[in-house]
C-alpha positions as CSV (number, residue, x, y, z in Angstrom):
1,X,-20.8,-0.7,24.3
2,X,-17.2,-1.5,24.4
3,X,-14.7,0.7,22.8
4,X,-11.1,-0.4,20.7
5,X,-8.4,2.5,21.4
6,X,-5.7,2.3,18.7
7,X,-2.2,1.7,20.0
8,X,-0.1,3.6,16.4
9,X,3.3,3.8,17.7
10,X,3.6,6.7,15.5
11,X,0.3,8.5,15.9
12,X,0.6,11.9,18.5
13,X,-3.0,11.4,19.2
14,X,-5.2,7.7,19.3
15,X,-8.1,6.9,17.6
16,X,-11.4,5.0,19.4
17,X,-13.7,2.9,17.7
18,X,-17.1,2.0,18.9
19,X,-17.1,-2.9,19.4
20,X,-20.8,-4.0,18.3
21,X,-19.1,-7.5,18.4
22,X,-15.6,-8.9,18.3
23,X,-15.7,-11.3,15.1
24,X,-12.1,-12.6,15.9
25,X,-9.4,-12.2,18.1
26,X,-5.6,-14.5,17.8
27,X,-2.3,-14.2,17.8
28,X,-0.7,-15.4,14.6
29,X,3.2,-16.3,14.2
30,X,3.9,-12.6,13.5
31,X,1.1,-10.4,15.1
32,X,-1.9,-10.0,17.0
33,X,-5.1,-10.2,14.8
34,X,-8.6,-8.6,15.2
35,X,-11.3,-8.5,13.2
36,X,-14.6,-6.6,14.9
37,X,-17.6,-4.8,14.1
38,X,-18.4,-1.3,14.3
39,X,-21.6,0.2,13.5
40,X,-20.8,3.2,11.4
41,X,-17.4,1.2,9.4
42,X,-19.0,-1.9,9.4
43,X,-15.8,-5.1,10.1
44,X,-12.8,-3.6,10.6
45,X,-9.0,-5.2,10.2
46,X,-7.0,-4.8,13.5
47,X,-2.9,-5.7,13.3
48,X,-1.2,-5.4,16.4
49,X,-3.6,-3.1,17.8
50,X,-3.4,-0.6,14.8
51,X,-6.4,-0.2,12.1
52,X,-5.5,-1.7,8.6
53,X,-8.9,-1.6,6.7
54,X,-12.4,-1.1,7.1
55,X,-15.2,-2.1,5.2
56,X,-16.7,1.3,4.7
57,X,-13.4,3.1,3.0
58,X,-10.7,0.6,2.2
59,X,-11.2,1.2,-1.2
60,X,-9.7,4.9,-1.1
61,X,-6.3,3.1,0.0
62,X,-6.3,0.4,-2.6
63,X,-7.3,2.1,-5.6
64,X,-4.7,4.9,-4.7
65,X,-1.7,2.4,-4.4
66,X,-2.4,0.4,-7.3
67,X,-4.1,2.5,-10.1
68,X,-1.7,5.3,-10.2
69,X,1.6,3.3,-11.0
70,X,-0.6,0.8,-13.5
71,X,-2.2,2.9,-15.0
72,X,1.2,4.8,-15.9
73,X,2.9,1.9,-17.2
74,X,2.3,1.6,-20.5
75,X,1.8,-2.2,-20.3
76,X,1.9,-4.1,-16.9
77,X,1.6,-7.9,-17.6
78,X,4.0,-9.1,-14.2
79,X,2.7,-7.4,-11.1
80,X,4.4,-8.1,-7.4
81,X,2.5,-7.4,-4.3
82,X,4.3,-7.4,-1.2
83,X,2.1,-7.1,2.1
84,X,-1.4,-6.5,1.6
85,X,-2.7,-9.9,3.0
86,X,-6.3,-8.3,3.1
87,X,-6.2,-9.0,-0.6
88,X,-7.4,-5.7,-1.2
89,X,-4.2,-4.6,-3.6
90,X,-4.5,-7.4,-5.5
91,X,-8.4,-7.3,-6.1
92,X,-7.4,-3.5,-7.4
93,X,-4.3,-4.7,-9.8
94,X,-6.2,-7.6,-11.1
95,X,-9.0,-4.8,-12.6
96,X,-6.5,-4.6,-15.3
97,X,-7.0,-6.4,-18.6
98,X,-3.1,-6.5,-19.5
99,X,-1.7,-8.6,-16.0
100,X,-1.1,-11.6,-16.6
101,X,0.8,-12.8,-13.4
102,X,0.0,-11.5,-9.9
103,X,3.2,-12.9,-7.3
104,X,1.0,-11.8,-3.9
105,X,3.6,-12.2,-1.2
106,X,2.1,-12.0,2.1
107,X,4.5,-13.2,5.8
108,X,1.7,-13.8,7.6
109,X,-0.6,-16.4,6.0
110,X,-3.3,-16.0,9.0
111,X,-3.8,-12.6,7.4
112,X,-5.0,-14.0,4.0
113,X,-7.3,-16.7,5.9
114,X,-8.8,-14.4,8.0
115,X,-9.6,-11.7,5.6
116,X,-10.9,-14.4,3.4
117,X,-13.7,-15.3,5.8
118,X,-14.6,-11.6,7.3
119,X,-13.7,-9.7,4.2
120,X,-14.7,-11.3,1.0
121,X,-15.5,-8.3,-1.1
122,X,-11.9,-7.6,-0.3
123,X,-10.1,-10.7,-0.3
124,X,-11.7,-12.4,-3.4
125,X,-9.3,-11.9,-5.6
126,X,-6.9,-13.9,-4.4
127,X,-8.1,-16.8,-5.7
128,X,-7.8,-16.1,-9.3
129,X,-5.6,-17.8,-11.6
130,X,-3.5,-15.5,-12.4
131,X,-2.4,-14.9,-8.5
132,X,0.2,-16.6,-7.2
133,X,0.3,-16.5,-3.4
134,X,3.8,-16.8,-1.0
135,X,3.9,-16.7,2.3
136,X,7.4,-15.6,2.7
137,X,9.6,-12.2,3.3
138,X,8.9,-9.9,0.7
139,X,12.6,-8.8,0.6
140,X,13.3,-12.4,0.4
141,X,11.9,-12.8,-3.1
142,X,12.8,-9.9,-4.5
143,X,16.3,-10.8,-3.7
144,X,18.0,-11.8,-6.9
145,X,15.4,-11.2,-9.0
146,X,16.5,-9.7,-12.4
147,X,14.5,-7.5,-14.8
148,X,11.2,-9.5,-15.1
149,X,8.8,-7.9,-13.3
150,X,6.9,-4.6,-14.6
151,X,5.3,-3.5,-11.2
152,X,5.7,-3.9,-7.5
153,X,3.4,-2.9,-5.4
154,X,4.2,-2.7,-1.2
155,X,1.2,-2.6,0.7
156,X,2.9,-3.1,4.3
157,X,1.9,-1.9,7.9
158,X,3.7,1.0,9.4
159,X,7.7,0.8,9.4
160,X,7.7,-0.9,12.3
161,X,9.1,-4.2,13.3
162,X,9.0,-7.4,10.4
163,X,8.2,-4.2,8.2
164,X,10.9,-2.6,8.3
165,X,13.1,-4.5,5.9
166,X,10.3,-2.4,3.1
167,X,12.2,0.6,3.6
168,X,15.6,-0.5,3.5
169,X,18.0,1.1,0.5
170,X,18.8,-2.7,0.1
171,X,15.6,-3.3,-0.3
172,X,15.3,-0.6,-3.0
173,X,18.0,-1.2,-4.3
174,X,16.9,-4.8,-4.9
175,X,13.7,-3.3,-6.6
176,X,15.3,-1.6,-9.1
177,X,16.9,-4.9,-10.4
178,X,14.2,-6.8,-10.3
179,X,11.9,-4.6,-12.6
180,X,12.1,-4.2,-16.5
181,X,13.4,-1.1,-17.9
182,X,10.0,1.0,-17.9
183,X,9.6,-0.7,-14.1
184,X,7.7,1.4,-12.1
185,X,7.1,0.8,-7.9
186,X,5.0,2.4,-5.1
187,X,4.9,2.0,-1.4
188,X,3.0,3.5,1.3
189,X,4.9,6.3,3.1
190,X,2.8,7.3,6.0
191,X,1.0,11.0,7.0
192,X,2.4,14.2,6.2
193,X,0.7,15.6,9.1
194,X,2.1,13.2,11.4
195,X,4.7,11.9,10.2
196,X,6.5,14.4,7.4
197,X,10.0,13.1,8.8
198,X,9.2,10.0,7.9
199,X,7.9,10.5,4.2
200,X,11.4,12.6,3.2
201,X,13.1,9.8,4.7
202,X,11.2,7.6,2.4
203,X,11.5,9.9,-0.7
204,X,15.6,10.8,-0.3
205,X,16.1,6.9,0.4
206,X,14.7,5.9,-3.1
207,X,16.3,8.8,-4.6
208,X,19.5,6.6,-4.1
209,X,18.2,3.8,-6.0
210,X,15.7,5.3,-8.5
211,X,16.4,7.8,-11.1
212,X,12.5,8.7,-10.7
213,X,11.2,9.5,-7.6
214,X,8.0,11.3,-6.7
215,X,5.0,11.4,-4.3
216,X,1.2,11.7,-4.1
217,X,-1.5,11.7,-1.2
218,X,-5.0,10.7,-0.4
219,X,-7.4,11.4,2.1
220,X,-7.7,8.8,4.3
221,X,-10.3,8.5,7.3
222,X,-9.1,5.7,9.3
223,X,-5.1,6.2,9.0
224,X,-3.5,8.0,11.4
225,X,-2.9,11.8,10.1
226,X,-4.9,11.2,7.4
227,X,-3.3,12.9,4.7
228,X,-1.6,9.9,3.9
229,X,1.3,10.0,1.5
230,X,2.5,7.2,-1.4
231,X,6.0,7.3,-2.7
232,X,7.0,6.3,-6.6
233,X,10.2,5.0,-8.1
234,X,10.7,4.6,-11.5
235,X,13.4,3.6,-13.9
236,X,12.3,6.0,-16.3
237,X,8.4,6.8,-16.7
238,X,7.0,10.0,-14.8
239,X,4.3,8.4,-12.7
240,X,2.2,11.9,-13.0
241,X,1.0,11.0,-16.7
242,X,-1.9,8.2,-17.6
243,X,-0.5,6.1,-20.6
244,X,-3.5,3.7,-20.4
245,X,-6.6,4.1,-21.1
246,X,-8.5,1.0,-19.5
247,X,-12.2,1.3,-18.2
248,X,-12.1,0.1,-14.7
249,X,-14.5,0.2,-11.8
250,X,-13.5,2.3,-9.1
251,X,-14.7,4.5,-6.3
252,X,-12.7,7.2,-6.2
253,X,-10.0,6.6,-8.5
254,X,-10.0,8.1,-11.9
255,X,-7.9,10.5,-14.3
256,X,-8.7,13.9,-12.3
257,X,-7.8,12.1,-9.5
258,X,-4.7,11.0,-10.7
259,X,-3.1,14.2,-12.1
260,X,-4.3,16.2,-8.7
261,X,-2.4,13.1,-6.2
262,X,1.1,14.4,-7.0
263,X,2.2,17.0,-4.3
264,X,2.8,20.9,-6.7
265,X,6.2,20.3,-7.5
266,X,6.9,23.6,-5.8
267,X,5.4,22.4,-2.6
268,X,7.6,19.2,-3.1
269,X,10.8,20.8,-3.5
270,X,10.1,22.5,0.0
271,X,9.0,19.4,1.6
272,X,12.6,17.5,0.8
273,X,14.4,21.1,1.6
274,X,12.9,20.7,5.0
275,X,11.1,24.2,4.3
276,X,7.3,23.4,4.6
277,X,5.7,25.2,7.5
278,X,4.9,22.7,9.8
């Protein structure tokens, strides 16, 4: 059997993966895309040689990025999804009763076709009314935007390449504006095991735009480091309390889950002071 070694440009080790079958293999106008089989993960999402989602666990991802931030906003009807082209965050934010308008902005519109075909369970949302899809820059559209939206949501690849304009303080900066004033906003921020340099680069960049800024983790099998980390801004709502009380269908997600994300806020002070142990 043929194996599929992981090329992470950040990752100090690399992860193989049994091939029962490659499903799909093309380069789109942004990246190389691979969709194969393995027998313990079932299909698994390849992206320039790095792992995005697997059947078997995607779900711990996606209902950490999207159910902590909605379910502390007291009211999300306007959601923004930038990334994700799986569809994965946007079959998680649609879960709740109170959105009303999904904008899914995705670069690469191979992504969303692909994932449609090998991933349905995944990518079915997308297709609902209430999602409207762009293939375009995220930073793009949320340039100029101004106080309309109650949620974004960045589901990206690692900050690397196209990506990198996620991360920017522009790009922040440009978040703040767009969101109403109880606007809250989460992004992935890579592994505090691998990558801790990253993640306070990450937190003290928000800090700049964001007068609420925090952080929260999951455990995550197929991401490099696996103790992956998710950074919040808010314009003023502390991400680490559940104002809503909706029944959704989850996994793993749920209020215990929620309260024990957040890094201690002891342990989080060191992490920013550069003080943590490793």
């Amino acid at each position: 059997m043929i194996k599929f070694i992981e090329k992470d440009p950040y990752a100090p080790i690399q992860y193989s993966y049994e091939v029962s079958k490659v499903l799909y293999h093309k380069q789109s106008k942004f990246q190389d895309i691979m969709v194969f089989e393995n027998p313990f993960f079932g299909k698994v999402l390849v992206l320039d040689g790095v792992v995005q989602i697997t059947e078997k666990d995607e779900f711990f991802y996606h209902e950490m990025l999207v159910h902590i931030i909605l379910n502390s906003h007291p009211d999300p009807k306007k959601v923004v999804v930038i990334g994700g082209g799986d569809g994965g965050t946007v079959r998680e934010v649609l879960k709740h009763k109170s959105v009303e308008k999904v904008f899914f902005i995705e670069i690469d519109e191979d992504v969303i076709s692909v994932s449609k075909k090998f991933f349905p369970s995944v990518a079915g949302g997308v297709i609902d009314k209430r999602v409207e899809i762009k293939c375009m820059d995220g930073a793009e559209f949320i340039k100029g935007r101004r106080s309309d939206i109650d949620a974004v949501i960045v589901d990206s690849t690692d900050i690397v390449g196209f990506a990198k304009s996620l991360f920017t303080r522009n790009f922040f900066r440009a978040i703040n504006n767009c969101l109403k004033e109880d606007g809250m906003f989460v992004t992935l921020s890579e592994s505090l095991h691998f990558h801790k340099d990253m993640v306070v680069e990450v937190q003290k960049t928000m800090k700049a735009s964001f007068p609420v800024v925090d952080l929260y983790t999951a455990p995550l099998a197929t991401y490099a480091g696996n103790w992956w980390s998710f950074s919040v801004g808010s314009k003023k709502l502390d991400p680490r309390e559940i104002r809503r009380k909706d029944k959704i269908k989850t996994k793993y997600y749920g209020p215990e889950i929620h309260g024990s994300a957040f890094m201690p806020k002891d342990m989080y002070a060191k992490l920013l002071a550069g003080k943590l142990g490793w």
